[in-house]
C-alpha positions as a printed NumPy array, in Angstrom:
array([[-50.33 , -43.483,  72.8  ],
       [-49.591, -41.829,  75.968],
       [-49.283, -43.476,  79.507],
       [-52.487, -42.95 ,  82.33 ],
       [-51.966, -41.762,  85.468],
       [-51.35 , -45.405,  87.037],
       [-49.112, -46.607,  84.075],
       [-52.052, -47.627,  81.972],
       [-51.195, -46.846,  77.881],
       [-53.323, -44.963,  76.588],
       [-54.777, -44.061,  72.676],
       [-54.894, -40.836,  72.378],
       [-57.167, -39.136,  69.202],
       [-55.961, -35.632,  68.271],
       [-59.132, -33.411,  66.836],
       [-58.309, -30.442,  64.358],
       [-60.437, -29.062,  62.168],
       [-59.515, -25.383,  61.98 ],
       [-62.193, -24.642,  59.433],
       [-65.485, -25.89 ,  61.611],
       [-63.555, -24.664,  64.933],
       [-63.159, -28.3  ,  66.675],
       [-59.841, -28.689,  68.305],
       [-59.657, -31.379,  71.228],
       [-58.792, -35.183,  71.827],
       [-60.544, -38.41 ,  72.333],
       [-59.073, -40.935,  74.876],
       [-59.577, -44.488,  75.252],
       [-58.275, -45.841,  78.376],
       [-59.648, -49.168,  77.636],
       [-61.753, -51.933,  75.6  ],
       [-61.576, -55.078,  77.35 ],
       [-65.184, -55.223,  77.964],
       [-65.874, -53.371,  74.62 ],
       [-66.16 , -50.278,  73.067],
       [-64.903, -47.363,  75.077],
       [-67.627, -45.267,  76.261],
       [-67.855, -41.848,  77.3  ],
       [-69.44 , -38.52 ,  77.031],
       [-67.866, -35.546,  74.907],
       [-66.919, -32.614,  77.078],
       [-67.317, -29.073,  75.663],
       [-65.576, -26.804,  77.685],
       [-62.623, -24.038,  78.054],
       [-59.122, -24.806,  78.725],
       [-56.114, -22.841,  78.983],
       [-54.118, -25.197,  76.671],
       [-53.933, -27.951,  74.764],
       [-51.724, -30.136,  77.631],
       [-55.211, -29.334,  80.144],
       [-57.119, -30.98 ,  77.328],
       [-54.889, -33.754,  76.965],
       [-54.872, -34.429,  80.749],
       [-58.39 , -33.958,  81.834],
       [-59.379, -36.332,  78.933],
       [-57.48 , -39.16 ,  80.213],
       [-58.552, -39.098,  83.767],
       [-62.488, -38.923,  82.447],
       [-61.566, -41.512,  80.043],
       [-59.61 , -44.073,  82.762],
       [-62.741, -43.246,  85.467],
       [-65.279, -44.507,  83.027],
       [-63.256, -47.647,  82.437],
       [-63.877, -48.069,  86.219],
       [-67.692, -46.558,  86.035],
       [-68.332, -49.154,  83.446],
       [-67.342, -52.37 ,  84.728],
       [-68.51 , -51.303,  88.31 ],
       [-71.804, -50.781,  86.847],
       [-71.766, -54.57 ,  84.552],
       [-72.012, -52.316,  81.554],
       [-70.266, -54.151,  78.321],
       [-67.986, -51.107,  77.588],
       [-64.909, -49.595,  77.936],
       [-63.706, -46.272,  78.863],
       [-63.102, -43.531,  77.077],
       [-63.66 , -39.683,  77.111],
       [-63.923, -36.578,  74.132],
       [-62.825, -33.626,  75.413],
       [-63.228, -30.692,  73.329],
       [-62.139, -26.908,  73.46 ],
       [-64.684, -24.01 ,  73.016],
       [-63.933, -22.021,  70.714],
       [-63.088, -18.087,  70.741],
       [-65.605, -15.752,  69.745],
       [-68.757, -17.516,  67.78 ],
       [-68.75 , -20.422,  65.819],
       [-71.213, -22.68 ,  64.235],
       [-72.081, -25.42 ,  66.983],
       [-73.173, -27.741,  64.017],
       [-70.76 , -27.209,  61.812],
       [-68.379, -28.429,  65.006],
       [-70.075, -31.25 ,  66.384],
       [-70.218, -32.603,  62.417],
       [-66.594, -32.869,  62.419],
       [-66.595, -34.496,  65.415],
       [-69.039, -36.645,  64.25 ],
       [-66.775, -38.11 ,  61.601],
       [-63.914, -38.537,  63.871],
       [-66.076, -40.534,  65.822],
       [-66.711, -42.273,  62.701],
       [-63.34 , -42.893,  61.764],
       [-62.7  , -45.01 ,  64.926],
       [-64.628, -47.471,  63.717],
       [-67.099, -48.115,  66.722],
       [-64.099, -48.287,  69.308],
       [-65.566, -45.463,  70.928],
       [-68.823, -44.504,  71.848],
       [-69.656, -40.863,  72.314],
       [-72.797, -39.078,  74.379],
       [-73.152, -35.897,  76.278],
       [-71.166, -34.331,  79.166],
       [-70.64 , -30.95 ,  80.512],
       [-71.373, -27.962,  78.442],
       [-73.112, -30.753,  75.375],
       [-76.449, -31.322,  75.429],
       [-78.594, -33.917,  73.42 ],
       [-79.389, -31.85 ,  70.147],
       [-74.919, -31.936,  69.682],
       [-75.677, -35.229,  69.781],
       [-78.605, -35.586,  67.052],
       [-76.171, -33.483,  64.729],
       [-73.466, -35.749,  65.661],
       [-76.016, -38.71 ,  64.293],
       [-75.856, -37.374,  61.249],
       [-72.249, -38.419,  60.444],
       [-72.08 , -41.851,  63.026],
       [-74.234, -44.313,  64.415],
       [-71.736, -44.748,  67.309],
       [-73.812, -42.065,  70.022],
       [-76.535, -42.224,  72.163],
       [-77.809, -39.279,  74.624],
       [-80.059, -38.956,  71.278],
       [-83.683, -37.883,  71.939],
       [-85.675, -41.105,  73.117],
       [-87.969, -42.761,  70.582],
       [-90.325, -45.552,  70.404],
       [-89.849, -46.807,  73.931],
       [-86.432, -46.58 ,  73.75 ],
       [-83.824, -45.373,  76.287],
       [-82.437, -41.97 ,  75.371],
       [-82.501, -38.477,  76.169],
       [-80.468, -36.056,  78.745],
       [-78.578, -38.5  ,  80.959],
       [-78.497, -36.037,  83.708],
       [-81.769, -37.51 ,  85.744],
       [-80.49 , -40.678,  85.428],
       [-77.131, -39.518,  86.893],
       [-79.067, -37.387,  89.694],
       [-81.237, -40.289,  90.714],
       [-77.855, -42.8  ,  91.457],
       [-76.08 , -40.244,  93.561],
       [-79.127, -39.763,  95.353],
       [-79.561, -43.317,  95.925],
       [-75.904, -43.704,  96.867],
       [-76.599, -40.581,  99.606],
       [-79.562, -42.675, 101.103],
       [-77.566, -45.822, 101.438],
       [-74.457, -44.298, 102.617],
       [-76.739, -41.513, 104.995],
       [-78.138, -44.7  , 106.607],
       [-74.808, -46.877, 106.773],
       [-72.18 , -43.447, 107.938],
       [-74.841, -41.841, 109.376],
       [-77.156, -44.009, 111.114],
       [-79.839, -41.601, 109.707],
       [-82.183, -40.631, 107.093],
       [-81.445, -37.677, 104.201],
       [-85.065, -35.748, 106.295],
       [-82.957, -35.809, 109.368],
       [-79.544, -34.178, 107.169],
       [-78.24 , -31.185, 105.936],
       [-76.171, -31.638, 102.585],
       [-73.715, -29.246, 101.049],
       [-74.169, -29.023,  97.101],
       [-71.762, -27.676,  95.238],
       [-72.69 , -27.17 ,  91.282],
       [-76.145, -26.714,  90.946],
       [-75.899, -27.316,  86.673],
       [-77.945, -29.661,  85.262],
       [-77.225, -33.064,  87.662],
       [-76.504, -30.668,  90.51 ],
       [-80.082, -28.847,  90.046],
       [-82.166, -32.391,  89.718],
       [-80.445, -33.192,  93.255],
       [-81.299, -30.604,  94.84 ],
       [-85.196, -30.841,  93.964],
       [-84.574, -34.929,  95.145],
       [-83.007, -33.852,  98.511],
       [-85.91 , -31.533,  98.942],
       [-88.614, -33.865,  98.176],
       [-86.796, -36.394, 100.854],
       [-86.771, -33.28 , 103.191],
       [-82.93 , -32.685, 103.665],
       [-81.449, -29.505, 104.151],
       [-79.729, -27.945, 101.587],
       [-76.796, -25.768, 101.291],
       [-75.679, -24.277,  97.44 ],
       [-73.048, -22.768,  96.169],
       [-72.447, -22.661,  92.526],
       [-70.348, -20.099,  90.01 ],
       [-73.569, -19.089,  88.479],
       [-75.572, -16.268,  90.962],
       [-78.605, -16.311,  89.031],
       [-79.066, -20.02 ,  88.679],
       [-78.282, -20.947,  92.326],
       [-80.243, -18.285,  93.922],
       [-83.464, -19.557,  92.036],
       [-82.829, -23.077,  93.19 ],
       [-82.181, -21.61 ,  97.034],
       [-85.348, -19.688,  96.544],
       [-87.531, -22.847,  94.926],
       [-86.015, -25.453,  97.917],
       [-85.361, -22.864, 100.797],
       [-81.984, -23.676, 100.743],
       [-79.214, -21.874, 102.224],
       [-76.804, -20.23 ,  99.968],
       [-72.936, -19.636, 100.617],
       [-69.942, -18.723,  98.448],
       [-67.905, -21.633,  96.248],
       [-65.422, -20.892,  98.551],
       [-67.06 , -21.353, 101.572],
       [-69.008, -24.57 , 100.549],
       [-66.285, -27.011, 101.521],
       [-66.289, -25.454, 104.523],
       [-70.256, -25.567, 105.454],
       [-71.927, -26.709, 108.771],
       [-73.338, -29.828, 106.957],
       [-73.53 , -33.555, 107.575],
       [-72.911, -34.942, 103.655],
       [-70.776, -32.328, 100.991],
       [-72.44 , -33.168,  97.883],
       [-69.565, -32.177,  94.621],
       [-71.579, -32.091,  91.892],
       [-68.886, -29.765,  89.403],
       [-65.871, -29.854,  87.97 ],
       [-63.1  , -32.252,  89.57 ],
       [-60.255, -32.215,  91.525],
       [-62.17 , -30.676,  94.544],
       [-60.663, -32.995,  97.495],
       [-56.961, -32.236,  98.28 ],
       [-55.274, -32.053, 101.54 ],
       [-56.419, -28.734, 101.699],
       [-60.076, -28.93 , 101.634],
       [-60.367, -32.931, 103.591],
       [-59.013, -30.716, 106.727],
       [-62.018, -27.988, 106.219],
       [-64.526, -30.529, 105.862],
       [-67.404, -30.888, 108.244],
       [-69.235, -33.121, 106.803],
       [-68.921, -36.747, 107.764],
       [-70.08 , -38.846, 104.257],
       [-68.623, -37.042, 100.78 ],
       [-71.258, -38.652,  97.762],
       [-71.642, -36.581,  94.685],
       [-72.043, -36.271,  90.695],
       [-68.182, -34.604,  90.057],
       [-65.959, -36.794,  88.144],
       [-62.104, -37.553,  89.904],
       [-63.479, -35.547,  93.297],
       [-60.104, -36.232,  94.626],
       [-57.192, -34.835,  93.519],
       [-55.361, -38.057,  94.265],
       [-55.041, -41.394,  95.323],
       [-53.329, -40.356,  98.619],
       [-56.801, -38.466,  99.819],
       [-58.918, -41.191,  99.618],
       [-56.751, -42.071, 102.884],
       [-56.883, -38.311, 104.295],
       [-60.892, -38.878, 104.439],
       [-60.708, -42.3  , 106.098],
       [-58.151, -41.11 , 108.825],
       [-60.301, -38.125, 109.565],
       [-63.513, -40.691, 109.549],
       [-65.184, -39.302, 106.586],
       [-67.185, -41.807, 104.528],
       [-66.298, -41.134, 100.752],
       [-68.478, -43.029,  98.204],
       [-66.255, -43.511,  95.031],
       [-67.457, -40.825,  92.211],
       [-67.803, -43.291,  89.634],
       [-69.797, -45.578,  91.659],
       [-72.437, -43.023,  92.384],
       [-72.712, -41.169,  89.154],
       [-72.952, -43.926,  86.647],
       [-76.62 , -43.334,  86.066],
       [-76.118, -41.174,  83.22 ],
       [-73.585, -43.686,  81.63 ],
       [-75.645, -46.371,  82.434],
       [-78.675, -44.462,  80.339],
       [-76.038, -43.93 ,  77.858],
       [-75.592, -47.782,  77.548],
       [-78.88 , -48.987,  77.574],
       [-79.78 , -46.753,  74.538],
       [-76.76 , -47.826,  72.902],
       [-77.912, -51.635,  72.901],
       [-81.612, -51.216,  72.312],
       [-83.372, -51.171,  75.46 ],
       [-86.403, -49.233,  77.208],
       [-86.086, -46.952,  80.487],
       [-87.329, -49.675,  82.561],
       [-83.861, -51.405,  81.601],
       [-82.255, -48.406,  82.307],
       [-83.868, -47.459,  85.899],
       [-83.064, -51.049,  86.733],
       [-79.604, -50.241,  86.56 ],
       [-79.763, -47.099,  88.4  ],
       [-82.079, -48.147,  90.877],
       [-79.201, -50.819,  91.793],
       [-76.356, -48.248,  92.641],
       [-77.401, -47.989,  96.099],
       [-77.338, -51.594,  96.682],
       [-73.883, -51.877,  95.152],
       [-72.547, -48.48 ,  97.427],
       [-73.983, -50.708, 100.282],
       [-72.097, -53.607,  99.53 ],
       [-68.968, -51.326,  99.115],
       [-69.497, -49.885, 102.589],
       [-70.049, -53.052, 104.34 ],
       [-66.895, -54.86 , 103.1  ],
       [-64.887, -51.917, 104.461],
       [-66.92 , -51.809, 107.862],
       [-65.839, -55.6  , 107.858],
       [-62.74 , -55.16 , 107.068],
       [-62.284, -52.835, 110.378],
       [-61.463, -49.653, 107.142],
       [-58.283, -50.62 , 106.93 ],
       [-58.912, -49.643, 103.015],
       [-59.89 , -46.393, 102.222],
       [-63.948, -47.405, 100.108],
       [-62.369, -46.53 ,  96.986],
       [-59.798, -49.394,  97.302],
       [-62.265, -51.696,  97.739],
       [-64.23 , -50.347,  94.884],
       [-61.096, -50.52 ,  92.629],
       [-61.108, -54.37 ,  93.803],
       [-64.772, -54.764,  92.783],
       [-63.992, -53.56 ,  89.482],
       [-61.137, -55.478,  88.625],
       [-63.336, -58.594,  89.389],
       [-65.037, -57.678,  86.312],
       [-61.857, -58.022,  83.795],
       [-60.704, -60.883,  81.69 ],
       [-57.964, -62.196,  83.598],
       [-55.472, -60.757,  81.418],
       [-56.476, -57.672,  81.47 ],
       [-55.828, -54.923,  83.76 ],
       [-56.935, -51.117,  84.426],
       [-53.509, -50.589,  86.327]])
């Protein structure tokens, strides 16, 4: 057990099977609404204590993703370490199958960054505790990232209208990460005629999205910094700090990047300097929500259902703090929503 970053205890699953290459952890921040579920990161890190601690932020912001969302699940998170040099990608994701296994149906895994849904079919063949599986017989299943792509975007629209006073044709949005949620985005924001502005870490992929959308391209760098109305994070996490609120131009912050802020304390930093933030794991539980639906049984309708009602949900977020006169930053009174959701003896902090 180790403690979260709010005081929370939390299990902690060491992975290390030298012989198949998989070295990592699984972290389950909490089951009091059942089984902890979360994707399996794949994904290089300097050390072992970066492994440890991006694991258990993932793992605590799906506890909050999933009761949010009325999904009957926990949080939890695998995070795994590529390898050096080649390895056999089956032979890997079978041992993580088993550790799966071995929990017993405590956690439920799927795809995340740098996984993709055949991992997940050879992870099937050692546990039935994983969905992101290829969908069958009117079933939910397959790549979660649509489903994830279609909530932010619904979150924009709501918040665009509600910060904004305005519609995404009449915007320009700042994407950064144009991977697989990132990319379905942008082709969204240009079919609702938004501007768009990329950046991403891979040249090759973001200039063929700039050239498919007519989208303006800028450096990672710069992309915080970019004449835009909505900044859009849709990569890795940690991307808000003190530094980058006060470059900001952009009035409304809604993207697919897990923890966007680098702490609590910012969520305050983009109030005082008026910027709307809708809370990351409000707006990009579509994949999760996919995830879940699988999981139990049900068909896509289910699942776009649950999607389709994260805008609603972002709008009720933003009105209670409009009503409030903001005197909580929108994550706080997220964080409120979601603890309405718990058995009353059970708390995420």
């Amino acid at each position: 057990m180790v403690e979260g970053t709010h005081g929370t205890m939390m299990e902690l699953v060491r992975l290390d099977d030298p012989r198949s290459g998989l070295s990592g952890v699984i972290a389950i921040h909490s089951t009091a609404l059942g089984p902890g579920a979360g994707g399996c990161r794949l994904w290089q890190y300097p050390d072992e204590p970066s492994v440890v601690a991006d694991a258990c932020r993932l793992a605590e912001g799906m506890s909050y993703k999933n009761a949010l969302a009325g999904l009957p699940f926990g949080g939890a998170k695998a995070v795994l370490r590529m390898p050096e040099g080649p390895f056999d990608r089956d032979a890997l994701f079978r041992a993580f199958g088993r550790a799966v296994r071995a929990l017993d149906g405590r956690y439920v895994t799927a795809e995340d960054v740098g996984t993709r849904v055949r991992d997940m079919e050879v992870v099937a063949e050692e546990t039935h505790h994983v969905a992101g599986r290829t969908a069958r017989d009117g079933l939910a299943g397959g790549d979660p990232s649509p489903w994830t792509a279609l909530g932010v975007f619904e979150a924009m629209a709501v918040a665009a209208r509600h910060a904004l006073n305005a519609d995404l044709s009449e915007l320009t949005v700042a994407v950064q990460g144009t991977g697989n949620v990132g990319g379905i985005l942008c082709r969204m924001l240009a079919d609702a005629g938004a501007r768009i502005v990329l950046a991403d870490v891979d040249p090759a992929r973001r200039d063929r999205l700039a050239a498919i959308h007519d989208a303006q391209v800028v450096d990672v760098a710069d992309i915080v910094a970019a004449e835009a109305d909505i900044f859009a994070p849709c990569a890795l996490g940690g991307v808000l700090d003190a530094r980058s609120v006060a470059a900001l131009r952009a009035k409304l912050v809604c993207g697919a990047a897990n923890n966007q802020l680098a702490g609590r304390e910012v969520g305050a930093m983009l109030r005082d300097r008026g910027i709307t933030y809708v809370p990351d794991y409000v707006a990009n539980a579509g994949g999760i929500i996919n995830v879940a639906t699988e999981y139990l049984g049900e068909s896509p309708l289910d699942a776009e259902a649950r999607v389709m009602a994260i805008g609603p949900r972002v709008a009720k977020i933003l009105d209670q703090a409009k009503r409030e006169g903001q005197p909580l930053p929108s994550w706080r009174i997220a964080w409120r929503r979601t603890h309405s959701r718990l058995p009353r003896n059970s708390r995420l902090e």
